[in-house]
N, C-alpha and C positions, 0 to 999 in steps of 0.2 A: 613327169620328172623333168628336171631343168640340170641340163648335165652341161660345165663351164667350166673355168681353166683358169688361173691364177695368173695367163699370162698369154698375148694372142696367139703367139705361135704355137705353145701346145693346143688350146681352143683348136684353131686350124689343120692342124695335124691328124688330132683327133679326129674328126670328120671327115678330111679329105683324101682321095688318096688319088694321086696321077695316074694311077695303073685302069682307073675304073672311065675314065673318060676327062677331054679337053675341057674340065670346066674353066671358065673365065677371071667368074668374080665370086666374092664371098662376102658374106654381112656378117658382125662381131659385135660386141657391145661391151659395153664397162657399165655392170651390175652393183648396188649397194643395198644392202641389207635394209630393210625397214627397221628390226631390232636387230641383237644380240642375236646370234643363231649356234643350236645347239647341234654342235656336229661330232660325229666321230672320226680323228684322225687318225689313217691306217697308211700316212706318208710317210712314217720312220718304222726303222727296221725294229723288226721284235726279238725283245733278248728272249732263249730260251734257256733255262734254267741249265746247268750240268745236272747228270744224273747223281753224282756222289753229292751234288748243295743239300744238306741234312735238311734246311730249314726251305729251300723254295722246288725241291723236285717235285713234288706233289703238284703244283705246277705246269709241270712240263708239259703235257697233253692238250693242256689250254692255250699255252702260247704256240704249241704247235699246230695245230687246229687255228690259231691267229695266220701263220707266216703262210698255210696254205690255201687260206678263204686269200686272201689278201693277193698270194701268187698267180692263182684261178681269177680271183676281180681285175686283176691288170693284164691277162692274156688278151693278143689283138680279137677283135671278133672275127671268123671268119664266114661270109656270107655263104652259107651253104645250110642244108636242114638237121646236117649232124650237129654244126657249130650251135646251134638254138638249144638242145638236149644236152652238151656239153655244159650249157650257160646255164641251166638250172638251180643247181645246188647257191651256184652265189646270187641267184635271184631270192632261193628263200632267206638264205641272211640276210639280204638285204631288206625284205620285208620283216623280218623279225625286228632289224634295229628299228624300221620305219613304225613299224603297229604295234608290236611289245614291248620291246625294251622301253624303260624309263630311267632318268636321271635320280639322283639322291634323293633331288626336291622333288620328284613327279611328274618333269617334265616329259613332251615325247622328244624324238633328236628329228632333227631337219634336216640331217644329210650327211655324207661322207665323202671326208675326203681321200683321196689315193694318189699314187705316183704314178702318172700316164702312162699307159704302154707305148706309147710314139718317142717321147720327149723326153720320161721321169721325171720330169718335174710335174707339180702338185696339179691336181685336178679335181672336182667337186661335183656330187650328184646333190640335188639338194628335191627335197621331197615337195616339189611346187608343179605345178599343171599352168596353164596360161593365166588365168584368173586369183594367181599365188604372184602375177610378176606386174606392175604398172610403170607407164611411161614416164617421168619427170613430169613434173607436174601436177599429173594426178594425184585426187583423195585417195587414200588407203584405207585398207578395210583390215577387221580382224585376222583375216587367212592370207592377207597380203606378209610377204615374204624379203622380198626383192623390188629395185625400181630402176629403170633404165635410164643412166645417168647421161649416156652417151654413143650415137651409133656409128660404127666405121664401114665404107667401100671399104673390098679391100681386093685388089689385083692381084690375082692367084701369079702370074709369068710373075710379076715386082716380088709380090712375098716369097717366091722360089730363086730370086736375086737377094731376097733378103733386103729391098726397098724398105721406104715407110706405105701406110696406107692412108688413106684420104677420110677424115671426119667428114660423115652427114649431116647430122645432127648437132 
């Protein structure tokens, strides 16, 4: 899985956490799609129906069941062996949207995106392994995904100033 961020600092956020130790530096990247990519977005809030709406309460169960996978998918993870058994239930949705679920046309979806638990702003799991992501440069293949357009240093002490970070790439 290739889980990314709409934007560095949530990227950043997302994975780091001061509490756990002095790290120094961090590596980031600026990702573009190979194609089109079919994703489902679960960044905006879910209407759920009133119960008296004659024509969409029927409804309601479904969007409710939306707002609480969605609630559960943005909880921080907490390192510990209960937090993993906690994490469960929205591991199988998310393998459902990844291996069942299909589009109108029969597509499969390549990812989801969500409101970061660090930041709220937008945040992306996208269904690629290493061999789903290539360098700039590189030919791509059918199960390529993503390509790395560009890599950053990035000084964890500057980005907690809120600095810029340094292109390597």
């Amino acid at each position: 899985m290739f889980y990314g961020a709409f934007d560095q600092d949530t990227a950043i956020r997302e994975t780091y956490d001061p509490a756990e130790g002095a790290l120094k530096k961090a590596a980031t990247g600026e990702f573009s799609p190979i194609r089109d990519l079919r994703v489902v977005d679960l960044s905006r809030s879910f209407y759920v129906p009133s119960l008296f709406d004659p024509e969409l309460q029927t409804l309601r169960p479904y969007f409710s069941f939306m707002c609480d996978f969605v609630e559960d998918f943005t909880k921080p993870i907490e390192r510990s062996d209960r937090a993993h058994a906690d994490y469960v239930p929205t591991q199988v949705v998310t393998e459902y949207f990844r291996h069942v679920y299909r589009t109108d046309d029969d597509h499969q979806i390549d990812g989801i995106i969500y409101p970061s638990s660090k930041t709220g702003n937008k945040a992306i799991v996208i269904f690629a392994d290493a061999s789903g992501c290539i360098d700039a440069g590189d030919t791509s293949s059918d199960r390529t995904l993503l390509r790395l357009d560009r890599a950053f240093d990035v000084d964890l002490a500057d980005f907690a100033a809120g600095e810029d970070d340094d292109e390597i790439f």
